[in-house]
TORPA-4810 file (N, C-alpha, C, O; in nm, 3 decimals):
<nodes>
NODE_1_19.113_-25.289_9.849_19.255_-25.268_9.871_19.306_-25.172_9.766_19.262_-25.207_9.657_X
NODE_2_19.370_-25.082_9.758_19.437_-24.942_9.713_19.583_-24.987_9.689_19.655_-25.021_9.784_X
NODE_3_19.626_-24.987_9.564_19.747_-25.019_9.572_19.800_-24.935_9.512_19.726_-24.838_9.498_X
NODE_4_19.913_-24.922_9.461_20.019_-24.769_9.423_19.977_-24.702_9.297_19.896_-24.776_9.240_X
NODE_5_19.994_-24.607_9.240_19.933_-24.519_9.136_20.010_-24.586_9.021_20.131_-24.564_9.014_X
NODE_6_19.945_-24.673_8.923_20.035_-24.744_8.817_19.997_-24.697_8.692_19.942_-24.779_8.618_X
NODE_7_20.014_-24.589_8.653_19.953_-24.545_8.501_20.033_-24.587_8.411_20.151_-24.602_8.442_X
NODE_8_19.987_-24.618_8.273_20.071_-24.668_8.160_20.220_-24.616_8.133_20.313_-24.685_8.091_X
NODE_9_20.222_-24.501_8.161_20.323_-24.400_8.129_20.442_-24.436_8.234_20.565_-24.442_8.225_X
NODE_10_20.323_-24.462_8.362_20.466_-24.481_8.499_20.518_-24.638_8.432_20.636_-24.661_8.402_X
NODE_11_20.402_-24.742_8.415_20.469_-24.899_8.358_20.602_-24.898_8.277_20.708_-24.955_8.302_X
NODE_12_20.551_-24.789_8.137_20.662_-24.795_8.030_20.786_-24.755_8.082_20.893_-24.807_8.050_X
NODE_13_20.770_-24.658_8.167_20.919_-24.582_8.237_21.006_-24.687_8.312_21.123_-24.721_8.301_X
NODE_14_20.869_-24.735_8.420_20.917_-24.824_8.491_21.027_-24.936_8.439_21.125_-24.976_8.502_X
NODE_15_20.974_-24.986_8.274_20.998_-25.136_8.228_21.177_-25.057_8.166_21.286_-25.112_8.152_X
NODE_16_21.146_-24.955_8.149_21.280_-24.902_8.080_21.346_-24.866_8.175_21.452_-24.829_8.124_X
NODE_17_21.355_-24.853_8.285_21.457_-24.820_8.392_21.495_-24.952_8.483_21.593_-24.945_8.557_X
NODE_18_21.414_-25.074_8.478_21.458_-25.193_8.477_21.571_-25.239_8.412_21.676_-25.280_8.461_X
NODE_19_21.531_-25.226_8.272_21.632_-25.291_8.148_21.783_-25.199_8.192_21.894_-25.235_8.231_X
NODE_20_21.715_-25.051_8.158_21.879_-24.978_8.211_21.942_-25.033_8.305_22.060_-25.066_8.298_X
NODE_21_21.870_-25.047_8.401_21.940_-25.058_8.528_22.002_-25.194_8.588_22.091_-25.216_8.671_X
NODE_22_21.880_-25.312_8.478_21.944_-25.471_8.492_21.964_-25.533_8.366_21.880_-25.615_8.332_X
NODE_23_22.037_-25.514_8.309_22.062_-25.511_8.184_22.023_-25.628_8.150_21.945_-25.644_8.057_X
NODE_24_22.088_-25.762_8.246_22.030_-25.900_8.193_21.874_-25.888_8.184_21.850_-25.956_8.085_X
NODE_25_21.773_-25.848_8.222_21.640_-25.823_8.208_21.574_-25.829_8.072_21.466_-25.882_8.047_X
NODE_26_21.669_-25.756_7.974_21.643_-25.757_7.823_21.614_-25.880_7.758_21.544_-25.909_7.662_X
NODE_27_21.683_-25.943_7.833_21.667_-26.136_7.803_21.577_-26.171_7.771_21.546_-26.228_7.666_X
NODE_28_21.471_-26.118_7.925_21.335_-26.205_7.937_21.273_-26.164_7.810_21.212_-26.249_7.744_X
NODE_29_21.280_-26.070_7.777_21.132_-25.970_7.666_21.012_-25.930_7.746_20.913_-25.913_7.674_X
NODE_30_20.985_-25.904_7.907_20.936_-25.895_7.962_20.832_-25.737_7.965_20.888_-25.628_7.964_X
NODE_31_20.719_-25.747_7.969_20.631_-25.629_7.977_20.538_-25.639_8.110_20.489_-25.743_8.156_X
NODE_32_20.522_-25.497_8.165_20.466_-25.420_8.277_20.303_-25.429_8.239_20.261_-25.416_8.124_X
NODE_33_20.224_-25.452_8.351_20.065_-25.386_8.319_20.039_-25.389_8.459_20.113_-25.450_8.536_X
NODE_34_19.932_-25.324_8.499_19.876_-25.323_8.634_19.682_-25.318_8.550_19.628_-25.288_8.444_X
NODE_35_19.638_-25.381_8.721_19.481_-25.351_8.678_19.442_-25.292_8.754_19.525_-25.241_8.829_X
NODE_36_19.274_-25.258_8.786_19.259_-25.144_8.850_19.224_-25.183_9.019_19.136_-25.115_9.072_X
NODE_37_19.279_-25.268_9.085_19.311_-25.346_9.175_19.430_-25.271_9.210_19.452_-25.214_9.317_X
NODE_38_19.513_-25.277_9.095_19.665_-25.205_9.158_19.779_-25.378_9.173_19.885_-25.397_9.232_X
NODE_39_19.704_-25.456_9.104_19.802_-25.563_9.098_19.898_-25.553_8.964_19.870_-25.543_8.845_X
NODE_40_20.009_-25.560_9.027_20.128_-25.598_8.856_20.147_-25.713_8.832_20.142_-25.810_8.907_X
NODE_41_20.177_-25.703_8.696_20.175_-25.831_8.607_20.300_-25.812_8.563_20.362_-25.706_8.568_X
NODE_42_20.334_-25.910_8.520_20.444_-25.940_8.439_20.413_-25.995_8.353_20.320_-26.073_8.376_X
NODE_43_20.464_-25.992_8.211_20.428_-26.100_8.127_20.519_-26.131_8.012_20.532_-26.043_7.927_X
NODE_44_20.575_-26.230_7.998_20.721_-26.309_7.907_20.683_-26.379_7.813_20.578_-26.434_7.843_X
NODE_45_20.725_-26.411_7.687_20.682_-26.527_7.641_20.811_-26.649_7.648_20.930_-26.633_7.675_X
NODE_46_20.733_-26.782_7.611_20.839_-26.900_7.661_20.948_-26.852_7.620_21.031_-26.798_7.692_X
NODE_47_20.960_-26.872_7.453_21.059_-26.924_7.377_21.211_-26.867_7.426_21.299_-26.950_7.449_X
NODE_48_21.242_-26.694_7.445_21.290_-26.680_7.519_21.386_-26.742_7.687_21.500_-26.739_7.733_X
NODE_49_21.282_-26.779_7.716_21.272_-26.801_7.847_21.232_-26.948_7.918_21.207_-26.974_8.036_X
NODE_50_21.237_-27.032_7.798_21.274_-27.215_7.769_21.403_-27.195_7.816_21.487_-27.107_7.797_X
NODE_51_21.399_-27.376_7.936_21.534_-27.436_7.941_21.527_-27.578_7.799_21.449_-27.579_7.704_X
NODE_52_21.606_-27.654_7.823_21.639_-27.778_7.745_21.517_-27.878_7.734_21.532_-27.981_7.669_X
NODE_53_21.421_-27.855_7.783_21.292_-27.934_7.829_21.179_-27.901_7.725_21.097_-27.981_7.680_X
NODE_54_21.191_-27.751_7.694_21.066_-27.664_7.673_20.989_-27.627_7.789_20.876_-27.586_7.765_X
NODE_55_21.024_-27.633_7.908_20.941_-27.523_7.986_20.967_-27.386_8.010_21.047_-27.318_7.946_X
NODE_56_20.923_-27.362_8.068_21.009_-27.217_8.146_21.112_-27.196_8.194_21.081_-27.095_8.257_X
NODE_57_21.267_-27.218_8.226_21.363_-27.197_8.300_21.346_-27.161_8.446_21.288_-27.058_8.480_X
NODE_58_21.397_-27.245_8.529_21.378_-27.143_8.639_21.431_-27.059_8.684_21.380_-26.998_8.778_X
NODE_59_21.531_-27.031_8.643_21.578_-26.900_8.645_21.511_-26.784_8.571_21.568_-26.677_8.591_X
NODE_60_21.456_-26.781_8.530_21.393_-26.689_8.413_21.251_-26.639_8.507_21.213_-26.522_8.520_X
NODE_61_21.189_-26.758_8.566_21.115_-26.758_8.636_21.129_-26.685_8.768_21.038_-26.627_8.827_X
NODE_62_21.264_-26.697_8.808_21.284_-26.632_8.941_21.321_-26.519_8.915_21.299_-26.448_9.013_X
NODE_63_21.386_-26.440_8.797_21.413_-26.344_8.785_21.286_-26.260_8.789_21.247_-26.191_8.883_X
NODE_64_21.220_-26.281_8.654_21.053_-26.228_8.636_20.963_-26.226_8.773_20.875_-26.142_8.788_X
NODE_65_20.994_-26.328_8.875_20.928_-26.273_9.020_21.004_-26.206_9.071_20.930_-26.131_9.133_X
NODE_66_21.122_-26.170_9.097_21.181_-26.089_9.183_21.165_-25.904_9.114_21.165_-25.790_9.159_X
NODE_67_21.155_-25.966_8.994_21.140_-25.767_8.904_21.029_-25.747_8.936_20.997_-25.628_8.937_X
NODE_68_20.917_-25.850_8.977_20.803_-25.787_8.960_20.754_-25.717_9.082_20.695_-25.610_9.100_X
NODE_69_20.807_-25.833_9.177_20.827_-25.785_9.321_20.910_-25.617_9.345_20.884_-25.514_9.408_X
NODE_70_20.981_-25.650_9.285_21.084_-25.503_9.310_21.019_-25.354_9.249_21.031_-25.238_9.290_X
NODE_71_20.943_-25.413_9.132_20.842_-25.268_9.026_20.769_-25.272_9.139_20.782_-25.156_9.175_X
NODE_72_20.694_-25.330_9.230_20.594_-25.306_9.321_20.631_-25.161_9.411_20.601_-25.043_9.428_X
NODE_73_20.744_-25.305_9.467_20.828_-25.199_9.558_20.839_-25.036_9.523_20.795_-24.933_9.575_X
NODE_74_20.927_-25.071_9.395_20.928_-24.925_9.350_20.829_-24.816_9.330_20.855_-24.696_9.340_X
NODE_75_20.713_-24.868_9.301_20.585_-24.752_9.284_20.569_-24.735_9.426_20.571_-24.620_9.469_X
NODE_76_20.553_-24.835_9.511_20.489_-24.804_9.675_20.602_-24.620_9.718_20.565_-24.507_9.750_X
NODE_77_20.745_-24.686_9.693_20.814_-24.531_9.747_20.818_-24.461_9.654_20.845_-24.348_9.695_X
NODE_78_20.803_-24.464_9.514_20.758_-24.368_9.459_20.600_-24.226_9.492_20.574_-24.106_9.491_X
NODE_79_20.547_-24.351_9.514_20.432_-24.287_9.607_20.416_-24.206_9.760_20.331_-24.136_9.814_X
NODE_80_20.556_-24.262_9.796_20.585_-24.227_9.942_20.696_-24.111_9.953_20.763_-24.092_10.054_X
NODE_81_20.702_-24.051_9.857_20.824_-23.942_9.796_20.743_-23.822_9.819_20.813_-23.743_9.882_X
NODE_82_20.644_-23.781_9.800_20.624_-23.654_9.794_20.709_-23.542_9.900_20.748_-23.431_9.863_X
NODE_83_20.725_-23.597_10.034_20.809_-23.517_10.100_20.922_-23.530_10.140_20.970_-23.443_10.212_X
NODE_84_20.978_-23.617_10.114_21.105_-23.704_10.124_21.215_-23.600_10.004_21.197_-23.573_9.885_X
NODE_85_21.291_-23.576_10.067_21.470_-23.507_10.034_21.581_-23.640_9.988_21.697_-23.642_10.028_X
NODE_86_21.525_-23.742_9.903_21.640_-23.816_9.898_21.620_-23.916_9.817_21.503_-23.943_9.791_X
NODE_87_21.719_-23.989_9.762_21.687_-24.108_9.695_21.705_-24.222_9.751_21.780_-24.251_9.844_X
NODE_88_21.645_-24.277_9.701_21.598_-24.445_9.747_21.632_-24.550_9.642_21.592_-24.560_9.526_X
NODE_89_21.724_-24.634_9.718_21.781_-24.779_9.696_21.662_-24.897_9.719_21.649_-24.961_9.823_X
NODE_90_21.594_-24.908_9.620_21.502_-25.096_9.656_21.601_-25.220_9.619_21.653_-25.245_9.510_X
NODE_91_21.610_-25.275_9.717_21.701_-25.447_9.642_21.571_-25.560_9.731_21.476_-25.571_9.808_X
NODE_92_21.681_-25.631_9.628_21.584_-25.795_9.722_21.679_-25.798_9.842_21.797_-25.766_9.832_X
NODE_93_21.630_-25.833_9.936_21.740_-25.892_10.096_21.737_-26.038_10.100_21.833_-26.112_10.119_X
NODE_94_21.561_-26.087_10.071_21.572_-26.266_10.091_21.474_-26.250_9.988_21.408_-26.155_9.949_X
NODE_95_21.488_-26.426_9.939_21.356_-26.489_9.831_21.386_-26.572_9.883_21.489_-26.601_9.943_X
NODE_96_21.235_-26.653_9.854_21.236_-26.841_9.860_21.134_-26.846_9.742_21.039_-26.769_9.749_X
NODE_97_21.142_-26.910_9.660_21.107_-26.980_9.587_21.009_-27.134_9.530_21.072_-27.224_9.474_X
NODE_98_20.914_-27.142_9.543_20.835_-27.303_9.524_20.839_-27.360_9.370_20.750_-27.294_9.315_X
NODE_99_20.861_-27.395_9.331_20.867_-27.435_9.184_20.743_-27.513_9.191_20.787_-27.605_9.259_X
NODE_100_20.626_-27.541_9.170_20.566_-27.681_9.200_20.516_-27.767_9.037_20.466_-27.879_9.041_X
NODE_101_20.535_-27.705_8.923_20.482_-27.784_8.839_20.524_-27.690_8.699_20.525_-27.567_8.691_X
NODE_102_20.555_-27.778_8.606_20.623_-27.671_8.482_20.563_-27.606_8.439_20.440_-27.612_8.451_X
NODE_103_20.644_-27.490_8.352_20.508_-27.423_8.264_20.552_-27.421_8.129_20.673_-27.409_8.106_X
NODE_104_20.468_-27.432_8.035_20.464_-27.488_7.881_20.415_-27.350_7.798_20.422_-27.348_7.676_X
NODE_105_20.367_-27.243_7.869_20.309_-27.134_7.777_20.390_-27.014_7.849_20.485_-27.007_7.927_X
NODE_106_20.287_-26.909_7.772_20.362_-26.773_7.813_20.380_-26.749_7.957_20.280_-26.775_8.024_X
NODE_107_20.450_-26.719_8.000_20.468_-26.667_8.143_20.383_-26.562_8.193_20.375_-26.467_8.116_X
NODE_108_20.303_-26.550_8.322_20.270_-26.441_8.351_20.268_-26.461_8.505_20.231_-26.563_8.563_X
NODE_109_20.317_-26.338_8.567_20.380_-26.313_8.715_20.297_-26.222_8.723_20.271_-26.148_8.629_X
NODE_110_20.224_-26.212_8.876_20.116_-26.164_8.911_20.164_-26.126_9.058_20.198_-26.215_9.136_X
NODE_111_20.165_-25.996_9.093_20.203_-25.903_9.252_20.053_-25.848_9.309_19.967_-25.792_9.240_X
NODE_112_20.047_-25.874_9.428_19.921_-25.856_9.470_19.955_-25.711_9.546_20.061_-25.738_9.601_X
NODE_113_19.924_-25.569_9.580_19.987_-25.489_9.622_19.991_-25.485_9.761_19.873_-25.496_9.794_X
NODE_114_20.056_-25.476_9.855_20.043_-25.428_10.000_19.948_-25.414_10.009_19.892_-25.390_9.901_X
NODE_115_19.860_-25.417_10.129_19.762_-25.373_10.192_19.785_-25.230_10.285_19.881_-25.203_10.356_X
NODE_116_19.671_-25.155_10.259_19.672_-24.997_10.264_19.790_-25.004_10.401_19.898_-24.960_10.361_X
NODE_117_19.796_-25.047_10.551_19.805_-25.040_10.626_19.990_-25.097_10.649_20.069_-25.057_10.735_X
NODE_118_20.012_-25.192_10.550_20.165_-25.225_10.531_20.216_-25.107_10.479_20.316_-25.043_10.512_X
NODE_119_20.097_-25.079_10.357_20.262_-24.954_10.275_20.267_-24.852_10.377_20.377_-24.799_10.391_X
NODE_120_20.159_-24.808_10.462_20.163_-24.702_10.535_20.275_-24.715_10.649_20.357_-24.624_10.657_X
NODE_121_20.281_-24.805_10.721_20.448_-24.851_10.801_20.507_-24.852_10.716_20.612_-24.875_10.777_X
NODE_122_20.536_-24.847_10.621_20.650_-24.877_10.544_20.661_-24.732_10.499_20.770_-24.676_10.511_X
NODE_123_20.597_-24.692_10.468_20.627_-24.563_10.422_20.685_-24.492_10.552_20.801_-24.452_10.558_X
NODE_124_20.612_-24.482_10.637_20.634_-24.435_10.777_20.833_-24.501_10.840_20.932_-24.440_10.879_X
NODE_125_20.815_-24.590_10.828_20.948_-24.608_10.819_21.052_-24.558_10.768_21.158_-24.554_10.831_X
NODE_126_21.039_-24.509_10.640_21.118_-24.508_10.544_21.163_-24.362_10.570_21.281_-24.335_10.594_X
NODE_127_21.054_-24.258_10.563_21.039_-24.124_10.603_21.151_-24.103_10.752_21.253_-24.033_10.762_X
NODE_128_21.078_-24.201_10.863_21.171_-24.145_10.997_21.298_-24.239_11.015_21.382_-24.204_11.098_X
NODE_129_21.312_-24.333_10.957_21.472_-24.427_10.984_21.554_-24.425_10.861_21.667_-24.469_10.880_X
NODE_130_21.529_-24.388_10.747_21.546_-24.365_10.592_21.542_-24.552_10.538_21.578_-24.581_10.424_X
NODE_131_21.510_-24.622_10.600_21.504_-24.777_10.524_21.399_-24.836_10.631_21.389_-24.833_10.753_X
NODE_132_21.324_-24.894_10.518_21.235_-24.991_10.510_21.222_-25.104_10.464_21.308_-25.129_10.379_X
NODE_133_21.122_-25.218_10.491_21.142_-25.360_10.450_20.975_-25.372_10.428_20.880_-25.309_10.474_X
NODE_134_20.986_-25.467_10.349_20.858_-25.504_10.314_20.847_-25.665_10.237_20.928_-25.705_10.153_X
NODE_135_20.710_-25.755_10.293_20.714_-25.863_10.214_20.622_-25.864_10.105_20.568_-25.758_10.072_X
NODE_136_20.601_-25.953_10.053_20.526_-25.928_9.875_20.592_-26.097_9.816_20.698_-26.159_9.823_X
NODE_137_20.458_-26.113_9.761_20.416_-26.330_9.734_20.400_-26.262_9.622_20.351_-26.150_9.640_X
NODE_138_20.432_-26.301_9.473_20.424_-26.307_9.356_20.394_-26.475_9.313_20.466_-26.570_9.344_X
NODE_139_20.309_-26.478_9.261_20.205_-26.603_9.172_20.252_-26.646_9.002_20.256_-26.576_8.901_X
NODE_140_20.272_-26.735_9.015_20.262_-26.783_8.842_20.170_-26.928_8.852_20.174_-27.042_8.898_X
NODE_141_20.115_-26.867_8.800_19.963_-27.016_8.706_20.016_-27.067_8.579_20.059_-26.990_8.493_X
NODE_142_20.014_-27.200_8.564_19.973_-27.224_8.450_19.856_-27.359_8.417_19.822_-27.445_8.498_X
NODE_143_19.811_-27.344_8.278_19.675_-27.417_8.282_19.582_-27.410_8.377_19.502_-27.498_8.407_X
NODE_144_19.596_-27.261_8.445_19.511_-27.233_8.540_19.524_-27.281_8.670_19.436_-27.254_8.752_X
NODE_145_19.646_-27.364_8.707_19.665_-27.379_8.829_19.829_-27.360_8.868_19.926_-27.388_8.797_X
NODE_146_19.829_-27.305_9.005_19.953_-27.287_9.060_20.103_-27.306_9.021_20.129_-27.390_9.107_X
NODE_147_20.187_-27.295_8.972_20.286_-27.313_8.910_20.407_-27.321_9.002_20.480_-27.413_9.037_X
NODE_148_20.400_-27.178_9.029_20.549_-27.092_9.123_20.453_-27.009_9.233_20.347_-26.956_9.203_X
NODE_149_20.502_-27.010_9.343_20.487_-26.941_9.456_20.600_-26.889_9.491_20.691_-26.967_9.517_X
NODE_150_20.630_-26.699_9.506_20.714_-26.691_9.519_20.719_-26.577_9.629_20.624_-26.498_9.630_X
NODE_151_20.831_-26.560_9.734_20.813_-26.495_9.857_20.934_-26.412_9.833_21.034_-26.478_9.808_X
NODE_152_20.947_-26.295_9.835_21.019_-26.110_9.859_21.044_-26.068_10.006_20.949_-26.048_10.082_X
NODE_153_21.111_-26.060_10.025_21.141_-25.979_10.115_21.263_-25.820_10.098_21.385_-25.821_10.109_X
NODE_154_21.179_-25.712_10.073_21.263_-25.635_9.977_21.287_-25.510_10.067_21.194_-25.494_10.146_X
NODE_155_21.393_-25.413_10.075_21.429_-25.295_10.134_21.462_-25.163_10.062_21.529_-25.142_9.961_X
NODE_156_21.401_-25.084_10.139_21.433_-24.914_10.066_21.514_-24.897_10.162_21.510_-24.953_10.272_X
NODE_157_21.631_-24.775_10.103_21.704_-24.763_10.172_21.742_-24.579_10.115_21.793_-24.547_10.007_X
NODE_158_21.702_-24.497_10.216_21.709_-24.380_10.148_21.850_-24.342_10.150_21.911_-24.375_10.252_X
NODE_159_21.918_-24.276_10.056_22.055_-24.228_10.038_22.080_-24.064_10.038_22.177_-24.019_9.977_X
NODE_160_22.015_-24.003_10.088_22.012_-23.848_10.103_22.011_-23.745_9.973_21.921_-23.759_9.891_X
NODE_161_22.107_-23.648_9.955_22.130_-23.590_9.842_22.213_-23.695_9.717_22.176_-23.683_9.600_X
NODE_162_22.248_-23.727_9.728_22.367_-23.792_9.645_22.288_-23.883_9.526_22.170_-23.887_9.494_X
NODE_163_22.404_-23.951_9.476_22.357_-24.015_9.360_22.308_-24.165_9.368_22.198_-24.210_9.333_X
NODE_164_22.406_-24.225_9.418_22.366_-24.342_9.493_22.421_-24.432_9.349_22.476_-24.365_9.261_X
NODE_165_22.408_-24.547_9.333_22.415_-24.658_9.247_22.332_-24.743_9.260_22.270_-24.731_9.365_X
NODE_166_22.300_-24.831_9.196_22.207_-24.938_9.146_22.059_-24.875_9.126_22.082_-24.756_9.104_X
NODE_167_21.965_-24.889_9.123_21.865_-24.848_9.040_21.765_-24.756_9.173_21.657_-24.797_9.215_X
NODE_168_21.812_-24.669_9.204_21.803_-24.505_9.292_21.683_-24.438_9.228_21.666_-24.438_9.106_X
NODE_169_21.611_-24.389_9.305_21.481_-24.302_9.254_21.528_-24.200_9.276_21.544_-24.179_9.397_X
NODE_170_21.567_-24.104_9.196_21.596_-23.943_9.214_21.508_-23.850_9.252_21.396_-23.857_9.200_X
NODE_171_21.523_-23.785_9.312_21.371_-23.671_9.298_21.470_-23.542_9.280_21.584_-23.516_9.318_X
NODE_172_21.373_-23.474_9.204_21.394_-23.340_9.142_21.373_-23.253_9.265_21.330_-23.308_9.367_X
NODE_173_21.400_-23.113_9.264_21.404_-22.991_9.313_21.296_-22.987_9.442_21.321_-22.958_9.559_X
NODE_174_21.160_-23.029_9.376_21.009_-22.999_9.407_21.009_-23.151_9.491_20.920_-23.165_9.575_X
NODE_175_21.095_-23.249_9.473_21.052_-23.357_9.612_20.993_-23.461_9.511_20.999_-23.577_9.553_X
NODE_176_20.943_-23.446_9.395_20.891_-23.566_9.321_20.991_-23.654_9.258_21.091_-23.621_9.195_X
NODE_177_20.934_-23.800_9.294_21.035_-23.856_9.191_21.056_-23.848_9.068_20.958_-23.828_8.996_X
NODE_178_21.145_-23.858_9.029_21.183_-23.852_8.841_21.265_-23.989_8.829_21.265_-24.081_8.911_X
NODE_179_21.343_-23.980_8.696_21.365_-24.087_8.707_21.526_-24.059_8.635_21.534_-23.962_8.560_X
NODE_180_21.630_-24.129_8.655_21.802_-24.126_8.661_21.849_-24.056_8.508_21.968_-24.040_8.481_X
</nodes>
């Protein structure tokens, strides 16, 4: 399985145009990695990101799956830009959420990427209707077993020339994305 082009350089950009763009994000202390799978990670530490219990918050938890879900998102149409005239809006549309068992250590959120044949409708979408949808299950383990199961359902939404608001992929002159 082939998942989106995630080089260190795109992560760091990526993790900083998050924070710009969701400011509460800064909260988590949250950092970007991908492996050579093309899966993203997320990764938090508790203390931060403790409720009154000492576990994880779940909110903290749902946030960290939905960014991670959404960085996915974002590299897939980043990738799907080369000929595209416009910028692109990713949001969440739906989540559901499983909580099934606490977690006591560092956090780590795990995105499995589309399969070659989703991003390709999706891309294909996006190109001839300017918005697309896509689903994406983000994982949290702890002590090595299941924690959070978490379900995305997320949309691009291309915005033409203009500027657009909320966290918009610009592309420069030449059709590539850049970044706001």
């Amino acid at each position: 399985m082939s998942g989106p082009s995630l080089t260190e350089t795109a992560l760091d950009e990526l993790e900083r145009l998050i924070v710009e763009k969701m400011p509460i994000t800064q909260h988590l202390e949250f950092e970007l990695a991908a492996d050579e799978e093309g899966r993203l990670r997320t990764s938090a530490p508790l203390k931060p990101n403790a409720n009154h219990m000492g576990s994880a918050f779940g909110g903290s938890l749902s946030m960290l799956a939905t960014v991670t879900g959404w960085a996915m998102v974002h590299q897939v149409v980043q990738d799907a830009m080369e000929d595209m005239r416009h910028q692109v809006e990713v949001m969440i549309q739906e989540s559901d959420i499983e909580y099934l068992q606490p977690i006591y250590e560092n956090i780590s959120v795990v995105c499995e990427p589309p399969d070659e044949d989703t991003q390709e409708r999706f891309r294909k979408m996006l190109d001839r209707w300017g918005r697309a949808r896509i689903e994406l299950e983000c994982k949290i383990n702890a002590a090595g077993e299941r924690a959070v199961t978490f379900f995305g359902r997320y949309v691009a939404l291309a915005k033409g020339e203009g500027t657009g608001d909320g966290a918009a992929i610009p592309l420069s002159e030449n059709g590539q994305a850049g970044t706001p």
